[in-house]
C-alpha positions in Angstrom: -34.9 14.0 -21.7 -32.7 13.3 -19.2 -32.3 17.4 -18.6 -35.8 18.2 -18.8 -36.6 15.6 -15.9 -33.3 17.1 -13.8 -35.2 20.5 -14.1 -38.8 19.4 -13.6 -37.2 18.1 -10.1 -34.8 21.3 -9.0 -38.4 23.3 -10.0 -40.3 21.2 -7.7 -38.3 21.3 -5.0 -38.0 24.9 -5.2 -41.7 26.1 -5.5 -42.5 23.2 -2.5 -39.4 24.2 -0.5 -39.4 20.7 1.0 -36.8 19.0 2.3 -34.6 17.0 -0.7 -34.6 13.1 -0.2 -32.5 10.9 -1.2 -33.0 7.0 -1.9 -30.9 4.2 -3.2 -34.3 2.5 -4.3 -35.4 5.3 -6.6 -38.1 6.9 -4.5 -36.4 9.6 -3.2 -35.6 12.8 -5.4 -32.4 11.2 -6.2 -30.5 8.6 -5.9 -27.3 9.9 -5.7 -26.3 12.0 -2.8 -24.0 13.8 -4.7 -26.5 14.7 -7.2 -28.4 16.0 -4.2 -26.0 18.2 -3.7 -25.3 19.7 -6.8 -29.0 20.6 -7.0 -29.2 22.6 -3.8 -29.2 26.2 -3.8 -28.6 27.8 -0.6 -30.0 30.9 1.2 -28.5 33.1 3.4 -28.6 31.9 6.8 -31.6 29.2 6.2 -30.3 25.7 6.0 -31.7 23.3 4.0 -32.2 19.8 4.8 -31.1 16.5 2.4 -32.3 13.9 3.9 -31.0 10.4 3.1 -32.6 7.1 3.3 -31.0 3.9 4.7 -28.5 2.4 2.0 -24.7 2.1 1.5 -23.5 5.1 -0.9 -20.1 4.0 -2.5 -19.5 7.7 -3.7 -17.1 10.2 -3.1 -18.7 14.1 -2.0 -17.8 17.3 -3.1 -19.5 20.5 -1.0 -17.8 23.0 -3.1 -17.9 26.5 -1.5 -21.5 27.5 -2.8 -23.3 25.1 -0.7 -23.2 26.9 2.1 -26.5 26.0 5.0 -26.4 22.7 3.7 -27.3 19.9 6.0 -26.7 16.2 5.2 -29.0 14.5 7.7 -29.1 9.9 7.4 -32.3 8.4 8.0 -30.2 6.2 11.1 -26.6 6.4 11.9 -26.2 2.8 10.9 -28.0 2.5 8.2 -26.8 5.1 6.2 -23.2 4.1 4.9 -21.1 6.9 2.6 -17.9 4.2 1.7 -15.0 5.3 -1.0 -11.8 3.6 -1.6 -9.3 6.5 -1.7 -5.7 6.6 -0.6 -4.3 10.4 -0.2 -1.0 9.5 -2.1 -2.3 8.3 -5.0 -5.0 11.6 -5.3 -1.8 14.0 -4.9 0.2 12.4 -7.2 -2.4 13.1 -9.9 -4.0 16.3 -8.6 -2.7 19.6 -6.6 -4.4 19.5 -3.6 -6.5 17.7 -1.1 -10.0 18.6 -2.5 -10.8 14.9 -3.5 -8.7 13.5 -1.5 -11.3 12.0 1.4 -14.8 10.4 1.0 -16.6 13.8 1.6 -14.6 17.1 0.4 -16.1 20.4 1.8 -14.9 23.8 1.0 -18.2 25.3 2.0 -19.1 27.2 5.6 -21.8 26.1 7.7 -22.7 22.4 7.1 -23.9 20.0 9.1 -23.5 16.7 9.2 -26.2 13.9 11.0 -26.3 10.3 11.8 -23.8 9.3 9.3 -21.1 6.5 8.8 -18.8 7.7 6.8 -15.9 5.2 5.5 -12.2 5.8 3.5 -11.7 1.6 3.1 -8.6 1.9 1.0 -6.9 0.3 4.2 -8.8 -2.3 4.6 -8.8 -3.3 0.9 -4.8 -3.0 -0.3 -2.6 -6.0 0.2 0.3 -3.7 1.6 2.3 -1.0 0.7 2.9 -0.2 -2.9 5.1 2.4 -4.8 4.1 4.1 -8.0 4.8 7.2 -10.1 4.8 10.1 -8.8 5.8 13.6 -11.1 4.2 16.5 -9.4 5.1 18.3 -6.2 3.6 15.3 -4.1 7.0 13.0 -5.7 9.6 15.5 -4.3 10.7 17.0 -1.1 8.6 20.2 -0.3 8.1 22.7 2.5 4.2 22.8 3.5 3.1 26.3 3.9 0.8 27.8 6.3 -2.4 26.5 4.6 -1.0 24.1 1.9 0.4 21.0 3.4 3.1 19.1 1.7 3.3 15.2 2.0 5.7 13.6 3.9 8.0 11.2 2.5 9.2 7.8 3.8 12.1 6.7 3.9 13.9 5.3 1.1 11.8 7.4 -1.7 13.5 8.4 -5.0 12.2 11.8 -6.4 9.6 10.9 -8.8 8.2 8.3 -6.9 5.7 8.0 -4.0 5.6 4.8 -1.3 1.9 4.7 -0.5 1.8 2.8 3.2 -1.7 0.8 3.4 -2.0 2.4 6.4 -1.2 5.7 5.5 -3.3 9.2 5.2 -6.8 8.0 4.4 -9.1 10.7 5.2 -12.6 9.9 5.8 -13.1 13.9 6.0 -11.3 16.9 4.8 -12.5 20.2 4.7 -10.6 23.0 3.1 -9.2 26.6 4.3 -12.0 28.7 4.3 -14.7 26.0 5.1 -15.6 26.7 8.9 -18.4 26.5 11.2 -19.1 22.9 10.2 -21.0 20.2 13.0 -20.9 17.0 13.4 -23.8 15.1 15.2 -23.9 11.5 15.9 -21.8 10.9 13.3 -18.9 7.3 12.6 -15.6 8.0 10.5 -13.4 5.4 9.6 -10.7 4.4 7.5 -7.7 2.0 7.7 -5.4 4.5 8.1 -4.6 7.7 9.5 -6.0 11.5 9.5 -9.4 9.8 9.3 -11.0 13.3 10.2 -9.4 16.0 9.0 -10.9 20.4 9.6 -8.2 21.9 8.4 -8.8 25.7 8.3 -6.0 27.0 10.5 -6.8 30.6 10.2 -10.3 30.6 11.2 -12.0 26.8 11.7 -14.3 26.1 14.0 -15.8 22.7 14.2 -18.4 21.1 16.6 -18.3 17.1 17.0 -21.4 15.6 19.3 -22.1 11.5 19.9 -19.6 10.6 17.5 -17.2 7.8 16.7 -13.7 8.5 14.9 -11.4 5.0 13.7 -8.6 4.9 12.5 -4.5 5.2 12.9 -2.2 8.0 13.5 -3.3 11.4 14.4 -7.1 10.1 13.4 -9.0 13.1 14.6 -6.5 16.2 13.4 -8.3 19.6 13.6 -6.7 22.8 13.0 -8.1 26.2 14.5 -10.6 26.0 16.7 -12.8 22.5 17.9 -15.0 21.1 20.6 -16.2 17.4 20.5 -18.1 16.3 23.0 -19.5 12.9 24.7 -17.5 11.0 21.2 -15.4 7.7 21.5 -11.9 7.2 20.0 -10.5 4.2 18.3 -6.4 3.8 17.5 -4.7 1.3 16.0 -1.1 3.3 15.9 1.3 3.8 18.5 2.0 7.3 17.8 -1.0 9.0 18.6 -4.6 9.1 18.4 -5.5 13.2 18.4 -3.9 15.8 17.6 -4.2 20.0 17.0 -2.4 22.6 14.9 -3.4 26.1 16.6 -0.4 28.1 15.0 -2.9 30.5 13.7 -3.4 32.5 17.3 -2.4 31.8 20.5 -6.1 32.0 22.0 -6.8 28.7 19.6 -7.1 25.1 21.3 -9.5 21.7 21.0 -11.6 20.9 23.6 -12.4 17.3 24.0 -15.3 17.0 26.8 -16.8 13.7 28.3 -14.5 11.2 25.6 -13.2 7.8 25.8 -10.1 6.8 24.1 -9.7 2.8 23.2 -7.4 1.1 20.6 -4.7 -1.5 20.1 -2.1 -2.4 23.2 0.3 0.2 24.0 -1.3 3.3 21.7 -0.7 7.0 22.6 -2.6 9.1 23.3 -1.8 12.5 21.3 1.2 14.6 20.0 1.0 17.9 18.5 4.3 19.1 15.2 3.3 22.5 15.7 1.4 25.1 18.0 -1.2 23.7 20.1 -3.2 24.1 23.2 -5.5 21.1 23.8 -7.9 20.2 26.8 -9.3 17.0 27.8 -12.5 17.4 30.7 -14.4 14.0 31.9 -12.3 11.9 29.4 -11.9 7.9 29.8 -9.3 6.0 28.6 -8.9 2.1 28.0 -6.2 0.4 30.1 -4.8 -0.2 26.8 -3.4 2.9 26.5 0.3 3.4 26.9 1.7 5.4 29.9 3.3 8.6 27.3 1.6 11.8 27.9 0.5 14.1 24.6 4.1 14.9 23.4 5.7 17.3 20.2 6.9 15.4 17.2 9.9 16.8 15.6 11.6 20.1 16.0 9.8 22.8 15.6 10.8 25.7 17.9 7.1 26.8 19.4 6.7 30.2 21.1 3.6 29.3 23.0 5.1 26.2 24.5 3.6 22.7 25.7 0.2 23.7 26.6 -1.6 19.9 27.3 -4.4 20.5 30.4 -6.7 17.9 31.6 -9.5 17.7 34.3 -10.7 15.4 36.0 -9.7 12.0 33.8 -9.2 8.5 34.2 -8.2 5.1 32.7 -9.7 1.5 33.3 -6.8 0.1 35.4 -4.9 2.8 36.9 -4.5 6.6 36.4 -0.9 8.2 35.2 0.2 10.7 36.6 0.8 13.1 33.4 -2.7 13.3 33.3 -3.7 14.8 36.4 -5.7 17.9 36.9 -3.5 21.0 35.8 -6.1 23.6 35.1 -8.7 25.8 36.9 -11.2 25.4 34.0 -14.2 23.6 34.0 -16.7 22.6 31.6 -19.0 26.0 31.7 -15.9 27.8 31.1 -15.2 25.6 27.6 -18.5 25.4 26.5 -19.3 25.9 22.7 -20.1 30.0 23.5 -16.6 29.7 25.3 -14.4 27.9 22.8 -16.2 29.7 19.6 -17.5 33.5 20.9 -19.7 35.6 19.1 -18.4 34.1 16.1 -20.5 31.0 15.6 -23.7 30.1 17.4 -25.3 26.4 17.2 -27.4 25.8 13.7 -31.4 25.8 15.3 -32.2 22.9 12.8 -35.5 21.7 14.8 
């Protein structure tokens, strides 16, 4: 029965090619955005809408790479809460990769995300850190790879075994190489710890951010390839960084962060980069709170295209630094999204 009513719905919604709703109350389509999801089947440059009424989801998403001109679009920013408990440690231990590793998983091109909160509260739920078993490649010492990214290990681990930090990776979002062309409007990611939002595509991401909010601890907002996040706030609570960028793929690659504030606990940084990067910050604001370190490299790495940090026309509440002072000729027109993205992406006309 249960089958027949599942097909009676996906038949429906395909001969009245309306938008699919869903509802915690039962009088949506579904009740489960996940569900939702599994029942849409895309076409070729058309998005499709799921729209989802006010309610707190406590469900993990998977956007697996056939849901392509998928939008997930929340009846209010606030009201509509996507919350999963779900430290990355634990996930690798028992699985070989990061696809299930955050509250929504995409491996799929051109989504859109609107007026969603999106939670990882494993931080704000464990006690403290905690060791467990750990017999895969996540327990050992491993090399990450180009798109595959090994996890680090803290000090004092045995082979075999895995220290998860309560405040470790907790990824609100990941996306997956190959997903690309995703947006983000008027969107809030949190988690209690850190890589809270995670595009990682090196070779060919591209990822919008508009109005949004981004919590969380180290290197919280961690995009790789090409991004431009505009008018967004920042929250830390680490002192190593807030943002950072891996754009090792090409030397052309950077993040553009346009008209963003930057706030967080007493004496957090602002950014640091491990390997290639080119980041610029235009119209950006940042709390008196902020430590006096400019965006710096972590670790070794020998880079070819050197330390390539530019900022325009930035301040903080308090007092400016002087590491932050203009160093580039661009301006905003010349970083726009046609700028940072080409003919290769143009913006989703969703209206």
């Amino acid at each position: 029965m249960k089958y027949i009513l599942t097909l009676l719905i996906l038949l429906s919604l395909e001969l009245k090619g309306q938008t699919i709703v869903v509802a915690k109350d039962g009088t949506g389509d579904f009740t489960s955005i996940q569900k939702a999801i599994e029942s849409y089947k895309p076409e070729a440059n058309k998005y499709k809408t799921i729209l989802i009424k006010n309610g707190t989801y406590n469900e993990k998403l998977y956007i697996d790479v056939a849901r392509h001109h998928l939008r997930l679009k929340g009846e209010t920013r606030e009201g509509v809460i996507i919350e999963f408990t779900q430290a990355r440690d634990i996930w690798r231990c028992e699985n070989p990769n990061d696809y299930g590793a955050a509250t929504i998983n995409v491996m799929a091109s051109d989504v859109v995300f609107e007026n969603l909160t999106v939670i990882n509260d494993y931080g704000f739920k464990a006690k403290g850190d905690t060791s467990i078993v750990c017999l895969n490649e996540a327990g050992k010492v491993n090399l990450s790879t180009v798109q595959n990214y090994a996890l680090p290990r803290e000090q004092g681990e045995k082979e075999g075994e895995k220290i998860v930090r309560k405040d470790g990776h907790q990824f609100a979002l990941r996306s997956m190489p190959g997903a690309t062309r995703l947006s983000f409007i008027s969107c809030t990611f949190r988690s209690g710890g850190g890589d809270t939002v995670s595009p990682w595509d090196v070779d060919g991401g591209m990822y919008y951010f508009k109005n949004c909010e981004i919590e969380g601890h180290v290197d919280l907002y961690c995009p790789r390839g090409n991004a431009l996040i505009e008018d967004s706030k920042f929250i830390c609570h680490n002192m190593s960084a807030a943002i950072w960028h891996d754009g090792s793929s090409k030397e052309s690659d950077k993040t553009v962060l346009v008209n963003c504030t930057f706030e967080g606990d007493e004496g957090f940084k602002l950014g640091r980069y491990h390997r290639e990067a080119q980041m610029f910050l235009l119209d950006c604001k940042f709390s008196k709170k902020m430590a006096d370190a400019e965006i710096y490299q972590s670790g070794d790495r020998k880079l070819q295209w050197g330390h390539r940090i530019y900022y325009k026309n930035c301040h903080r509440d308090g007092g400016d630094f002087a590491w932050f002072g203009n160093n580039t000729h661009l301006k905003k027109k010349d970083l726009s999204f046609k700028k940072v993205f080409g003919n290769n992406w143009s913006k989703p006309n969703l209206d």
